[in-house]
C-alpha positions in Angstrom: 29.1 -2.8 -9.5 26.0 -4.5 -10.9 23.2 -2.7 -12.4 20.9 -3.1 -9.8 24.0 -1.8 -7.2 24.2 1.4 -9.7 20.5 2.1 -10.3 20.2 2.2 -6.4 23.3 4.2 -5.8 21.8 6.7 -8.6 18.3 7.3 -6.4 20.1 7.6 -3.3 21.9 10.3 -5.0 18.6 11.7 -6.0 17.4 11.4 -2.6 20.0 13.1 -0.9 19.3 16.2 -3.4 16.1 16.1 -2.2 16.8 16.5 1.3 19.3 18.7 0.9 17.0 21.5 -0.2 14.5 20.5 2.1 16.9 21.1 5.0 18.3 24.3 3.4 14.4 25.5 3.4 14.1 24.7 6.6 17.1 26.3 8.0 16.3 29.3 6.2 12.9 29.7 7.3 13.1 28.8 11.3 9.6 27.8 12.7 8.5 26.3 16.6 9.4 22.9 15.1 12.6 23.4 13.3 14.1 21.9 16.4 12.8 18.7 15.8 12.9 18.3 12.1 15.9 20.1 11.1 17.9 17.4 13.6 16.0 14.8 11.5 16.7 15.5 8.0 20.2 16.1 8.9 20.4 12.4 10.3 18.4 11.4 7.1 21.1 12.8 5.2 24.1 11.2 6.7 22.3 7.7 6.4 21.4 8.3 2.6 25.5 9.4 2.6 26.1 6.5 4.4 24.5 4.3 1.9 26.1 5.6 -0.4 29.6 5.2 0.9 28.3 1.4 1.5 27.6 0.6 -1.8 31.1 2.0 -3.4 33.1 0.4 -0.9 31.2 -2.8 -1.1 30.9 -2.7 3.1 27.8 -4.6 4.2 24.4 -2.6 5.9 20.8 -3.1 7.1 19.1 -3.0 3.4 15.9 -4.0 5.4 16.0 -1.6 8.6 12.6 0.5 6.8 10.5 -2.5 7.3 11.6 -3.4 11.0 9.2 -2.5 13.6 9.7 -0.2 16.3 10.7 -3.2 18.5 13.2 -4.7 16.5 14.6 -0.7 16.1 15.2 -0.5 19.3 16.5 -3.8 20.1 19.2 -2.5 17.5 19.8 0.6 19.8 19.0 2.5 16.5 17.9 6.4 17.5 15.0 6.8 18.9 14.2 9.7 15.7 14.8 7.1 13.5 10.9 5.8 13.8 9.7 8.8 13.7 11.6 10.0 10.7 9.6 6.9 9.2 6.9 8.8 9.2 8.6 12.2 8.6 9.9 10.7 5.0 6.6 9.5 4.3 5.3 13.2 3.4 8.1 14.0 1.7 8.6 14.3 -2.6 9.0 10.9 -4.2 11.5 11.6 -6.4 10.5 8.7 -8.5 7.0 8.9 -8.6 6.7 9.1 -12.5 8.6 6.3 -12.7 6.5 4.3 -10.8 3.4 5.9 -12.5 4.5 4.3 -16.0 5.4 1.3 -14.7 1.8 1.1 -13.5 0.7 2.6 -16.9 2.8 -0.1 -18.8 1.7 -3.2 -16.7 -2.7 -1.9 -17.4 -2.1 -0.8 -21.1 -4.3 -3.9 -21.8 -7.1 -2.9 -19.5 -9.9 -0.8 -20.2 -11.2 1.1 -16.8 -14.8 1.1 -16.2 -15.1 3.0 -12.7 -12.3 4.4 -10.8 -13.4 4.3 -7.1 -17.2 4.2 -7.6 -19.1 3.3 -4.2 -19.9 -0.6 -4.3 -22.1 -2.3 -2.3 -23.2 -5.7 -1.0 -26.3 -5.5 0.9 -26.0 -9.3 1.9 -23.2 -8.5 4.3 -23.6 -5.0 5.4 -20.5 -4.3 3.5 -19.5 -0.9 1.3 -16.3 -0.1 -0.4 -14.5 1.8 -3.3 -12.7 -0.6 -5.5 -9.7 0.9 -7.0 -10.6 0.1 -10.6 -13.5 -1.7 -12.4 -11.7 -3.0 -15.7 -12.2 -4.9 -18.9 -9.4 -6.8 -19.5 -7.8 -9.5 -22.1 -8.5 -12.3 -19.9 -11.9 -12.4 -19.3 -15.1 -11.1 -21.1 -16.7 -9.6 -18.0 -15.5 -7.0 -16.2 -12.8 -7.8 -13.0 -12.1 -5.7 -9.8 -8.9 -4.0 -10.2 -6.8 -3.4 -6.8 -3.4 -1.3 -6.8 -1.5 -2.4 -3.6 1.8 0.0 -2.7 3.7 -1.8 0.0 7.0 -3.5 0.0 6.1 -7.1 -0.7 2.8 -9.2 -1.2 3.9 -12.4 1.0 1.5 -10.9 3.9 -2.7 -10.2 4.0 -3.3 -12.2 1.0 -6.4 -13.7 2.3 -7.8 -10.1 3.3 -7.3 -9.2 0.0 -9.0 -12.2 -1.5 -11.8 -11.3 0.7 -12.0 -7.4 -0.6 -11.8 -7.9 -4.1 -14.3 -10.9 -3.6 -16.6 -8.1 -2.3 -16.4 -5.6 -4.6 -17.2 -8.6 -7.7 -20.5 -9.9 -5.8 -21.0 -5.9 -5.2 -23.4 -3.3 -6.7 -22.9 0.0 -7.6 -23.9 2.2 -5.4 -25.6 6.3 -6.0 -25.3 7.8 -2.8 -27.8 10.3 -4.4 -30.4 8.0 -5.4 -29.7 5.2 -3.2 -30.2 2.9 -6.6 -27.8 0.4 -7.2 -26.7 -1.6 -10.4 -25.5 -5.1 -11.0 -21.8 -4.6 -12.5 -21.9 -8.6 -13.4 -18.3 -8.9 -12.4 -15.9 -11.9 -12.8 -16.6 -13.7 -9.5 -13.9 -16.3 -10.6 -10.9 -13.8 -10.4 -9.7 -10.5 -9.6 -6.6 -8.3 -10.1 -3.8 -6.8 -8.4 -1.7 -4.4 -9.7 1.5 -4.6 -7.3 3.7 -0.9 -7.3 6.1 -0.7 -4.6 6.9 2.4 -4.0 10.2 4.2 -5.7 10.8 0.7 -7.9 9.4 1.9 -11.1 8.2 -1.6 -11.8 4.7 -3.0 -11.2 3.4 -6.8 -11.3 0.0 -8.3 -12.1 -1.4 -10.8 -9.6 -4.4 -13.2 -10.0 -6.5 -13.2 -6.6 -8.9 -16.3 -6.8 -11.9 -15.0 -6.0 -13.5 -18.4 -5.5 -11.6 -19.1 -2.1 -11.9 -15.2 -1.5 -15.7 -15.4 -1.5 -15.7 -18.2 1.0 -13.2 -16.1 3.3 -15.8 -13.4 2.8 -18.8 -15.9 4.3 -16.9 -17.3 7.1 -15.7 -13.4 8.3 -19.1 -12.9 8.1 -20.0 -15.8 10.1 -17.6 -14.6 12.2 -18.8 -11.1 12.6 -22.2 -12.1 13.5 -21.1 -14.8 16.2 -19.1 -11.9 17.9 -21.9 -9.5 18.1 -23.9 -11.8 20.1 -25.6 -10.6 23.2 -27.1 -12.1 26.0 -25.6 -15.8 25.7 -25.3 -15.9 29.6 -28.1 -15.0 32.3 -27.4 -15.1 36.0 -28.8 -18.2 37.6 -31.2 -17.7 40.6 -30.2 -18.5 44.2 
């Protein structure tokens, strides 16, 4: 078993623990919903199990059934609890939640932070957000819009996320209080992401070019305003 093979088998483990209590809890403390949940977590656990009997026996399985949508689920004649217990395992602990967190810490030792979530705005486009971090960083003597993205993979919405860090550089802070705002003079050239899936314990740096992001920005806006056009057709008389 290679080490990647051992380090997964060692958090299924972990999850399993998890689980295990939870569904002790909830077997010792009955409530209106136990019916649904309890039947749940008890599959939960016989798929983590499952896994685990996978990986030691070397037998083949659906690594990538979590990311499947509920068509593809069904087309599979999977359970039809299985989608919602998606969702169900989405609330529960993350057993590897510090791991992740000094991942994150390890890959932004070299940044100093700024803001953290401060209200930006950018009057020109009607546009308001909260970026994730304000930073100074090594690679640039202004500061750069910092965004920490969660998900499994970064192959998808790249161009959206251009677009949002592209607005938060050309943005102002913003006192809700006040109403004032204050030029952060931003790198417009680049931006940051700071990639943590979850329960990997490893985070990567990307480089969003904020150049192409800024023109995404303009033609969404372009876009925006064509759609809420009125009144382009008037009945004809007769």
């Amino acid at each position: 078993m290679d080490a990647k093979a051992a380090r997964t088998l060692e958090r299924t483990h972990e999850s399993i623990a998890v689980y295990q209590a939870l569904l002790e809890g909830l077997e010792l403390m009955p409530g209106e919903m136990n019916h649904l949940y309890v039947p749940t977590m008890q599959n939960m656990l016989r798929r983590a199990r499952r896994t685990v009997e996978c990986v030691q026996s070397g037998e083949p399985f659906a690594a990538s059934a979590f990311s499947n949508p509920a068509e593809v689920l069904t087309a599979m004649d999977l359970h039809w609890y299985f989608i919602f217990e998606q969702a169900f395992a989405g609330g529960l602990p993350n057993p590897h939640m510090m791991e992740d967190l000094e991942a994150y810490q390890r890959a932004t030792a070299v940044m100093k932070h700024l803001y953290i979530e401060r209200m930006v705005v950018l009057d020109e486009v009607r546009v308001a957000g909260t970026p994730d971090r304000i930073s100074m960083t090594p690679w640039s003597d202004r500061p750069v819009i910092v965004d920490i993205k969660t998900g499994k993979d970064m192959s998808f919405g790249q161009q959206a996320i251009s677009a949002q860090l592209a607005a938060g550089a050309w943005g102002r802070l913003y006192d809700p209080e006040t109403g004032s705002r204050v030029d952060l003079g931003c790198d417009k050239d680049f931006g940051i992401v700071v990639h943590v899936p979850v329960g990997q314990a490893k985070a990567t740096l990307y480089r969003v070019d904020l150049r192409r992001g800024t023109q995404i920005l303009g033609v969404s806006t372009q876009v925006h305003a064509i759609r809420s056009m009125k009144n382009l057709m008037v009945k004809m008389a007769g």
